[in-house]
Every structure is written in structure tokens, then in C-alpha cells.
N, C-alpha and C positions, 0 to 999 in steps of 0.2 A: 508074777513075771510071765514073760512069756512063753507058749509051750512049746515052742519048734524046739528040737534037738540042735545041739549048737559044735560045733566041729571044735576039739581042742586047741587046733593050732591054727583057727582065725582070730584076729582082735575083732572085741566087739566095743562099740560105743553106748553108753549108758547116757542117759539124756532125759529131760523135762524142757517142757514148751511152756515157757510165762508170759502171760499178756502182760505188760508193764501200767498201764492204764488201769487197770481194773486189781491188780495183783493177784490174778488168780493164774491156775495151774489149769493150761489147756491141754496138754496129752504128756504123756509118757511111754517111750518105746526104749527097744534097742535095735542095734541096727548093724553091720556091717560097715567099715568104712569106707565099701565101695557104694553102699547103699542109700547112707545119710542121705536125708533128702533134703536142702536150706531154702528150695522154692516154696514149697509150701507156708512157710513165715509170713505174716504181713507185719506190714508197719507199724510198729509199736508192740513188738512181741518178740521173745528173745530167748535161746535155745543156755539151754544150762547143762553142762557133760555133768556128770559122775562117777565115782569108780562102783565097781559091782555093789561093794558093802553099803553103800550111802543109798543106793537104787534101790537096794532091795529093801532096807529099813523103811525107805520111804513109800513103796506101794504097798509093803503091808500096813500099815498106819492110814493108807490113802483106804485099802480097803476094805478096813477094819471100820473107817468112819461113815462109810457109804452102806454099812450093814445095820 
């Protein structure tokens, strides 16, 4: 996850970037909802929220496989 220190009483956004094309998993962040960025997207790739529990299972398993 990420290491910045997180304020308790900001919402934060849990999210994965999928290319639809290819079906792979282009980034994974979290972000502020003032922060989200949707420019960055191109065409044919598609932003998927999460809640905290589902994010975190899923980057440790992302980087459990990359080891």
C-alpha cells in the first residue's frame, strides 16, 4: 500500500487501472477525492474503485506474485 501517512478524517479512493484490450492491471493507487486523476486514462482502459479491504487483498497477492 501506500506509504504516505493518511489523515483520518479525509475519504480516500481505492482504485485499479485495467486496460480492457489486453485485460491486464495497469497501475494501482490511492488517492484523495480531490486528487483522482481521470485524464490520465486512454481509450480503452477503465478505472475500477474499491473499498480498503478488496485493495489491500489485492496488492498483496499483486505483490506477493511479482516476488
Amino acid at each position: 500500500m501506500t506509504a504516505r501517512r493518511k489523515d483520518p478524517n479525509t475519504k480516500y479512493y481505492y482504485f485499479i487501472d485495467i486496460d480492457l484490450y489486453s485485460r491486464q492491471i495497469i497501475s494501482w493507487d490511492t488517492d484523495t477525492q480531490n486528487n483522482v486523476d481521470f485524464s490520465e486514462l486512454t481509450n480503452g482502459c477503465y478505472r475500477v474503485f474499491l473499498t480498503k479491504g478488496q485493495y489491500a487483498k489485492l496488492v498483496k497477492q499483486l505483490d506477493e506474485a511479482r516476488s
